[in-house]
N, C-alpha and C positions, 0 to 999 in steps of 0.2 A: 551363898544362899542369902534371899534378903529375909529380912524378917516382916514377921504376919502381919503389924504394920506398917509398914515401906512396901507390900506387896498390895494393900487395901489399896494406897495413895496414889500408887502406878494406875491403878486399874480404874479409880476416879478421872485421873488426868484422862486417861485412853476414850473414857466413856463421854467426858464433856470436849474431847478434839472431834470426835466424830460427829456427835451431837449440834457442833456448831457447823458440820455442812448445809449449806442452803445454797439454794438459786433465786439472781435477781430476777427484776421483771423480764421479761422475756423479751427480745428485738421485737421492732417496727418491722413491717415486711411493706414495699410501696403498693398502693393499692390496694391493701387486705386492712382487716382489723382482728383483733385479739381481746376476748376478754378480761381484762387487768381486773382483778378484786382485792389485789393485795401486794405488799412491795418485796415480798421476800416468798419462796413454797421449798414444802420440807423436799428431799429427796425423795422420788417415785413418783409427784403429784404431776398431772399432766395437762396441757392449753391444746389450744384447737385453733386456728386462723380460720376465717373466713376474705375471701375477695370480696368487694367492693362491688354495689350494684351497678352494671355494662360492664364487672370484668370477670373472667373466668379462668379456674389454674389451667396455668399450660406445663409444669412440672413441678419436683421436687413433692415433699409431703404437706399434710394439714397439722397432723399433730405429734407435737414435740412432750418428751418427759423428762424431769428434772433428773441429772446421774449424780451418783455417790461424790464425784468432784465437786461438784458446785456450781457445775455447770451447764446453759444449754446446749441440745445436739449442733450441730450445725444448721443453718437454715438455709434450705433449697429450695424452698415454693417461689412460683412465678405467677403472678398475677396479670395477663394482657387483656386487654381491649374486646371486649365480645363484638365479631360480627356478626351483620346485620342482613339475615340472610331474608326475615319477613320483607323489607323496604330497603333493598341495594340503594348503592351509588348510583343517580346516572351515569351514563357513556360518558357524558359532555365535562365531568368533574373529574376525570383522569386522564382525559384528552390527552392533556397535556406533558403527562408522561410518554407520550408515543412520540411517530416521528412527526418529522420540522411541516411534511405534508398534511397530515394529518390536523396539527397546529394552526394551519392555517387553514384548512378546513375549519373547522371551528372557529375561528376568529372571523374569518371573513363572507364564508358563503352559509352560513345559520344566523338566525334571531333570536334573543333569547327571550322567553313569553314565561316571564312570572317571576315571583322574588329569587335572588341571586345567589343564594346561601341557606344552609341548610343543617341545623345541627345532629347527631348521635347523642341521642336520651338515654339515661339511664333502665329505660325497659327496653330496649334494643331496638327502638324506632327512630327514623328522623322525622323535626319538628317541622311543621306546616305541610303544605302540597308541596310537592317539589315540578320546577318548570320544567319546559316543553323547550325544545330546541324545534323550530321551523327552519326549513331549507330555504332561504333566496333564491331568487329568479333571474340570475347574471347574465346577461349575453354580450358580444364585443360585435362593432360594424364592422363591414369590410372596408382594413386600411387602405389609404393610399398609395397609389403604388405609379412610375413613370408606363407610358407609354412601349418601355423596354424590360418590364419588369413581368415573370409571370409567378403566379399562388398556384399551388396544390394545397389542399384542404384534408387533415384528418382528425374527425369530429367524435365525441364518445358517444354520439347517440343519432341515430339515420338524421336525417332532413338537411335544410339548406341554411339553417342560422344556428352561428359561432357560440358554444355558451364557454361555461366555467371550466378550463383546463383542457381548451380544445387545442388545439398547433394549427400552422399553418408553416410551411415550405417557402421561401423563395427562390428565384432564379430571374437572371439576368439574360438577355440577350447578347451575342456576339456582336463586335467587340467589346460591349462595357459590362466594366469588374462589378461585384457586389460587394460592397464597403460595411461589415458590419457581422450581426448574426444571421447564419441562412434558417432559423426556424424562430418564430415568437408565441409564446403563450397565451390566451386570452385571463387574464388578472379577475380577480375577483369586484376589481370596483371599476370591470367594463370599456378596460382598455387593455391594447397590447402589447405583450413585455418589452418588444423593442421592435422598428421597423429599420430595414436596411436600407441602403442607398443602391442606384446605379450610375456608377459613374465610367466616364472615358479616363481609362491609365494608359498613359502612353510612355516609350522606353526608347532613349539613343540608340543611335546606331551601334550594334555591338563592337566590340573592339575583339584585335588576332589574338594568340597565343604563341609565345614564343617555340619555335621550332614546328609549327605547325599552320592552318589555315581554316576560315569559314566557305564552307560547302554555298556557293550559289548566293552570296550575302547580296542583298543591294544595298546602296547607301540611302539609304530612307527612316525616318521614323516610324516603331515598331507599335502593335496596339496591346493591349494584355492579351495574355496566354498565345500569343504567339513566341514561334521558338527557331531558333538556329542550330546548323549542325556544326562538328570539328569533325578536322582530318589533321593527322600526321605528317612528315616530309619520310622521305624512305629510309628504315631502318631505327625509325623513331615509333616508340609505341602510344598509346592514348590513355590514359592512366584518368578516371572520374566518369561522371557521365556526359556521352557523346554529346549529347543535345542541351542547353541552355536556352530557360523560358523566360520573357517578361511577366513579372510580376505585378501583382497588385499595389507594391510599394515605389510602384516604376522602378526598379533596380531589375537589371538580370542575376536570376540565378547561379550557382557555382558553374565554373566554366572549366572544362578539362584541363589538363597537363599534358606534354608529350616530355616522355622519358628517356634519354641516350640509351645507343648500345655500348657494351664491353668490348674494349678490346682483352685480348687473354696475356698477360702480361709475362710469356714465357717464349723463348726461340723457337724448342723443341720438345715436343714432350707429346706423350698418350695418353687421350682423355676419353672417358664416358660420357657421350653427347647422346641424350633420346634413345638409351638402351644398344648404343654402337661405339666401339673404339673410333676413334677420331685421330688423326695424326694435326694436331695443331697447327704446324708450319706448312699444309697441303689443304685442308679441309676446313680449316676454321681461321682464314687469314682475317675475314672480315670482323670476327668476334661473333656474339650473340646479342639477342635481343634485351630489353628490360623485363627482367621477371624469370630469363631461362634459366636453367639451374644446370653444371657440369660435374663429373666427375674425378676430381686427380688421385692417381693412383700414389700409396704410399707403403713401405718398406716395412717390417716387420723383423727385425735381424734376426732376434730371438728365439724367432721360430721359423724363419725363414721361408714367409709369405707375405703374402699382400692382399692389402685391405684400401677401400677407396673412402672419400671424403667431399663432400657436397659441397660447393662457390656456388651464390647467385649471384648474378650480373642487379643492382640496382641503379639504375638514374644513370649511368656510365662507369660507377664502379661494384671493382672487382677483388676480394681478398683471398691469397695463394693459400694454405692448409697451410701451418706451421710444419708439420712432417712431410711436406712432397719437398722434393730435391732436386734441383734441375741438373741434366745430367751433360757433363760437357764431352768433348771428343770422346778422349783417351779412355775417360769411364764407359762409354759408351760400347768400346771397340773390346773390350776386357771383362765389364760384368753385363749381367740379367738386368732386361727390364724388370723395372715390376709390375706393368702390364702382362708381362710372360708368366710371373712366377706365380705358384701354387696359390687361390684364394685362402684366408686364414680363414676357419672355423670359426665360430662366434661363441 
């Protein structure tokens, strides 16, 4: 037990620990202000923020009260930017947040009529008259063009003269190429985006292709966009596209391939040709074509069936199934084909 003074002296310290809780000035908030009267407030006493004239809370509270720690609450008020709903932004002052077209609307086919800037006041208006965007009056001539050359015309608004972002079509007469872009724009400063050329492209006499031949060639110089055919020699297939065109670069186009046949690289044997057994050594002495696909029959011990296995013939060659077994005399005359025997189940 303490005694009745030692229990006064507790009770003094307890009274002047508590006693000295206080809170400092209370935070700055950006944009707002706070009444400060004093550098220190007892516990309980309470402040009030105000925003700043053109800014208004967008969250958090106004008024904070001092707590038994020492301290203030947290502060969560947000002061932003009052807008400006009496006297908006012009169009023409965010333009340029939109897109690259738009941009250039504004840049080049308007005027601008009056001061260039404009500020947000603190009573929620902007300062002076704000200007006037007037629309220019652009139109582009009809370009020149060769005596081989013809326009189609597509314009955003009826009549017969080119304005601000109208196109226009080119074309060439046969034989000469059009060297460039086939559509131009009319530009805001009354010219157009690009004009093409026509010119004569002309291409060597094509050359053969090994194992193969040109349909009807003559030996002459060729003009653009004319084209030659391929053909194969027999049992040779045509691999790319048939026809090869003169180009604009005077160079011809990709010119086909012809592919060898397979021979079947077995004596004797039973194969699935086109959904039919085939006897190799009677039916398919010649081989197959490039691209055809066979079937060799293969053993199953295990289960004692047979199951087949897919070769395609590419470019001349041809790979056996590791599992087919070419079958000699004496096997021959003693076991089962495997063409014979039971298909295996899957």
């Amino acid at each position: 037990m303490f005694s009745p003074a030692l229990s006064v002296c507790l009770l003094a310290l307890t009274h002047c620990a508590l006693a000295g809780k206080v809170c400092p000035r209370p935070p700055e908030v950006q944009f707002a202000t706070v009444d400060v009267s004093k550098s220190v407030y007892e516990v309980g006493e309470q402040i009030e923020y105000t925003c700043r004239p053109g800014f208004v809370p967008n969250s958090g509270q106004r008024r904070y009260t001092c707590l038994p720690t020492g301290r203030w609450p947290l502060n969560t008020l947000l002061c932003l930017r009052k807008w400006n709903e009496v006297n908006p932004v012009p169009r023409f002052h965010v333009i340029l947040l939109m897109t690259t077209v738009r941009w250039c609307l504004f840049v080049f086919s308007y005027n601008l009529v009056g001061t260039r800037t404009s500020q947000c006041m603190a009573d929620g208006k902007w300062s002076g008259s704000l200007p006037q965007c007037q629309r220019m009056s652009v139109t582009c001539a009809p370009p020149s063009l060769s005596e081989f050359g013809v326009l189609s015309y597509r314009r955003l608004k009826p009549g017969n003269v080119s304005t601000f972002l109208d196109t226009i079509t080119f074309e060439c007469l046969p034989p000469l190429a059009l060297i460039g872009n086939e559509t131009a724009t009319c530009m805001a400063n009354g010219n157009w985006s690009g004009i093409p050329e026509c010119r004569s492209v002309t291409c060597p006499t094509p050359t053969g292709i090994e194992n193969g031949f040109i349909n009807f060639a003559v030996r002459r110089i060729y003009h653009y966009n004319e084209s030659v055919s391929y053909g194969c020699q027999p049992s040779y297939v045509l691999d790319g596209p048939k026809e090869s065109r003169c180009e604009k670069t005077g160079n011809w186009s990709i010119k086909p391939t012809c592919k060898g046949p397979c021979k079947i690289p077995v004596k004797k044997a039973v194969v699935l040709y086109n959904g039919e057994k085939k006897r190799v050594q009677n039916d398919l002495k010649e081989g197959i074509q490039h691209g055809e696909t066979i079937s060799f029959y293969c053993k199953n011990k295990e289960k004692s069936c047979a199951y087949t296995v897919a070769a395609q013939c590419v470019d001349g060659n041809l790979t056996l199934p590791s599992c087919f077994k070419e079958r000699g005399f004496f096997s021959s005359l003693v076991k089962k084909d495997p063409s014979d025997m039971t298909p295996c189940e899957d």
